[in-house]
C-alpha positions as CSV (number, residue, x, y, z in Angstrom):
1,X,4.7,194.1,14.9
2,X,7.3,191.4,14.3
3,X,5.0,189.1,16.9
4,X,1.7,188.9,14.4
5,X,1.5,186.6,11.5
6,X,0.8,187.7,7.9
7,X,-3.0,187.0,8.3
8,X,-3.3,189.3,10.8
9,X,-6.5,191.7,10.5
10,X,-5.3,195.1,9.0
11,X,-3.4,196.9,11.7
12,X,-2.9,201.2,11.7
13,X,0.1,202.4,13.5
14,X,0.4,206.2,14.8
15,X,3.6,207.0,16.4
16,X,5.0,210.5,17.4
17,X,7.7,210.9,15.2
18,X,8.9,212.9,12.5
19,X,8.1,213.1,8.8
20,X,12.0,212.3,8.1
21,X,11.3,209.1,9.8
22,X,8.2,207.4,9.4
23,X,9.1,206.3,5.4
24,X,12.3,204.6,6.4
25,X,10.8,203.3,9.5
26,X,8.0,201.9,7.7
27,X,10.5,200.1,4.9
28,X,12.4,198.6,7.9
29,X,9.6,197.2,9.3
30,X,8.4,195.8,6.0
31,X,11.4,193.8,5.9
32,X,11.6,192.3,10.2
33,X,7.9,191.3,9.8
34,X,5.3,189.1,8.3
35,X,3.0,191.5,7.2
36,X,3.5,194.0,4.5
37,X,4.2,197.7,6.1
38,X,3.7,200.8,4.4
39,X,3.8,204.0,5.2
40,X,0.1,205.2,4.9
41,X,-1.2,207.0,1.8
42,X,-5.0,208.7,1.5
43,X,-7.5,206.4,0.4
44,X,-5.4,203.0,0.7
45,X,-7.9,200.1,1.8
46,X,-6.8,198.7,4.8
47,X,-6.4,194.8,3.9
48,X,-5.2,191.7,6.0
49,X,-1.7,190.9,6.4
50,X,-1.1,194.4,6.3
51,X,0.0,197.3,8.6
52,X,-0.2,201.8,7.9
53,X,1.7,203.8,9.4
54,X,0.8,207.2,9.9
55,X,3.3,209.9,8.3
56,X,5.0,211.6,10.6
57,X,3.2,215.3,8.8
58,X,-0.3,213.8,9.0
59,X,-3.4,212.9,10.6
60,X,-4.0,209.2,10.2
61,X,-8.3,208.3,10.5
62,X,-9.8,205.3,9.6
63,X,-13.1,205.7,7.7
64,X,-15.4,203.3,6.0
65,X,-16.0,203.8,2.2
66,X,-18.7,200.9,1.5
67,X,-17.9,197.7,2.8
68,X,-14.4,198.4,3.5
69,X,-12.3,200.4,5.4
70,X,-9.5,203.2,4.4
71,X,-6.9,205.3,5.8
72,X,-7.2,209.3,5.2
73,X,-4.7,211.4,6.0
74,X,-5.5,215.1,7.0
75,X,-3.7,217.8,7.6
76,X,-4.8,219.7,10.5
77,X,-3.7,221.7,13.6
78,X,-1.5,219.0,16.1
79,X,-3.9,217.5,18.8
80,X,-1.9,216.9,22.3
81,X,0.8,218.8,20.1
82,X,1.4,216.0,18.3
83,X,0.7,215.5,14.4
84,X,-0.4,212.6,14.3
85,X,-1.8,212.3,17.1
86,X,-3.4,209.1,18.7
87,X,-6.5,211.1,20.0
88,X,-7.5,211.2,16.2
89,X,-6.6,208.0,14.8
90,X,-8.7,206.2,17.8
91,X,-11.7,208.6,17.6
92,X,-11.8,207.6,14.0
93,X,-12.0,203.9,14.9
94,X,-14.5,204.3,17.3
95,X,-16.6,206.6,15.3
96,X,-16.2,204.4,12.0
97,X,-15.1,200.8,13.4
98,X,-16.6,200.4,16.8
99,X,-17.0,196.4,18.0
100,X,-14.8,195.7,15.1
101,X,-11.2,197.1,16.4
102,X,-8.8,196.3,19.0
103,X,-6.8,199.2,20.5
104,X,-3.7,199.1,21.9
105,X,-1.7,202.2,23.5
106,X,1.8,201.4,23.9
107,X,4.3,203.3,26.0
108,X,4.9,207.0,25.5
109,X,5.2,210.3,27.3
110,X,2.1,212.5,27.4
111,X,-1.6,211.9,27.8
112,X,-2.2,211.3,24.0
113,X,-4.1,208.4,22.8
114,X,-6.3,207.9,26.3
115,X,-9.3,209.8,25.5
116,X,-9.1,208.2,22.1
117,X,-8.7,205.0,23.5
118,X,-11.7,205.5,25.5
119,X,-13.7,206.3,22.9
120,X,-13.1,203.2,21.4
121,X,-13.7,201.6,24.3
122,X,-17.5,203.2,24.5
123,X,-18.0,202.1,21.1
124,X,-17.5,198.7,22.2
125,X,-13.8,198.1,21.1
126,X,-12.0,195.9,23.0
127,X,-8.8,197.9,24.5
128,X,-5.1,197.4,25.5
129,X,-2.2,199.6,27.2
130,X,1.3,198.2,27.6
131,X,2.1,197.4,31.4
132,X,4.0,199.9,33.3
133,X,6.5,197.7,34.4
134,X,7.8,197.0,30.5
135,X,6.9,200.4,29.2
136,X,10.0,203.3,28.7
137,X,7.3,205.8,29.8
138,X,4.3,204.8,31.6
139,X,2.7,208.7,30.4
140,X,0.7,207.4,28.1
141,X,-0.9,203.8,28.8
142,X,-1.1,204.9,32.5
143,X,-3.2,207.9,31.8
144,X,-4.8,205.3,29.8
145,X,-5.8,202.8,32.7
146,X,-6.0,206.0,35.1
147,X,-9.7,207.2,33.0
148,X,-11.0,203.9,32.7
149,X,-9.9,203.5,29.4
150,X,-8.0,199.7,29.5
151,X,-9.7,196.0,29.6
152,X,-6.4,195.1,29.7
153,X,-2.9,195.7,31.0
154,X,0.0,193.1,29.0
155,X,3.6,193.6,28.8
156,X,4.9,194.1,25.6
157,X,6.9,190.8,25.1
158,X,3.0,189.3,25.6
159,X,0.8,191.9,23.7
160,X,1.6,190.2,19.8
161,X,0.3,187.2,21.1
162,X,-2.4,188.9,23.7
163,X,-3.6,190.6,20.5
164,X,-3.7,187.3,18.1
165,X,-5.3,185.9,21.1
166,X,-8.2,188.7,21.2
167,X,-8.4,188.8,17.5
168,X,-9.8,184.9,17.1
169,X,-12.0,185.2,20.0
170,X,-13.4,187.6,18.2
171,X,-13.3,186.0,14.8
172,X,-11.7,189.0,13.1
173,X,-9.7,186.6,11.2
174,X,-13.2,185.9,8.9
175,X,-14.0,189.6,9.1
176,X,-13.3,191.7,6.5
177,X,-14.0,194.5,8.3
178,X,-11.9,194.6,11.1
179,X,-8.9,197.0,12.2
């Protein structure tokens, strides 16, 4: 997050941690990077410049309310035993977001987040796992690349930029709409 400038298209951010940890991890974010990071609340319109974490007790989706996009948080049954879950959050941007969204599935242990990610990757998302050589735990990303899920493979010292890169080919940067 540190790597993307503050008019970055509206990023969403689930990560498997706890409750205890996701506020305070979300402040010290706010203050290493250029764009404003909260921790996510229901109904928040996801803006530029801005990045939502997903408490570490909730669901995180992304769903279209008019023109514009929010974040709701729900509190269901862990998926992949994980609450939140990357399943959910990407199934929401594929469902609600399609062509409009980048996803990127950094390293992690587990098969979560891959059948999301290829969801969003159907819907005509364009789609990112971190490289196994820089990831902790290639779990995650390599189930990722294993289903067909990945147009591309970057290391993580290269996805900020990789993602900037992606983002202005694609003119999300005069979208509104993009996640």
């Amino acid at each position: 997050l540190m790597g993307f400038p503050p008019d970055t298209p509206g990023i969403v951010v689930t990560q498997h941690i706890p409750k205890a940890f996701s506020g305070p991890f979300a402040k010290r974010m706010d203050q290493c990077c250029q764009m404003t990071v909260y921790e996510a609340q229901d109904g928040q319109q996801i803006l530029p410049g801005h990045v939502y974490i997903a408490p570490g007790d909730r669901h995180l989706l992304v769903m279209r309310d008019g023109a514009r996009y929010v974040c709701r948080l729900d509190d269901g049954t862990p998926v992949n035993r994980h609450k939140p879950p990357g399943d959910v959050l990407f199934r929401s941007v594929a469902q609600n977001v399609g062509r409009n969204a980048i996803g990127v599935l950094l390293t992690g242990m587990g098969k979560d987040g891959a059948r999301g990610l290829k969801e969003m990757r159907d819907a005509g998302s364009s789609t990112i796992a971190q490289d196994e050589a820089t990831s902790v735990v290639w779990g995650m990303p390599g189930e990722a690349v294993s289903i067909g899920a990945v147009d591309d493979i970057v290391p993580i010292d290269e996805m900020a930029a990789h993602v900037r890169a992606l983002a202005e080919r694609m003119d999300f940067t005069k979208q509104a709409d993009a996640v």
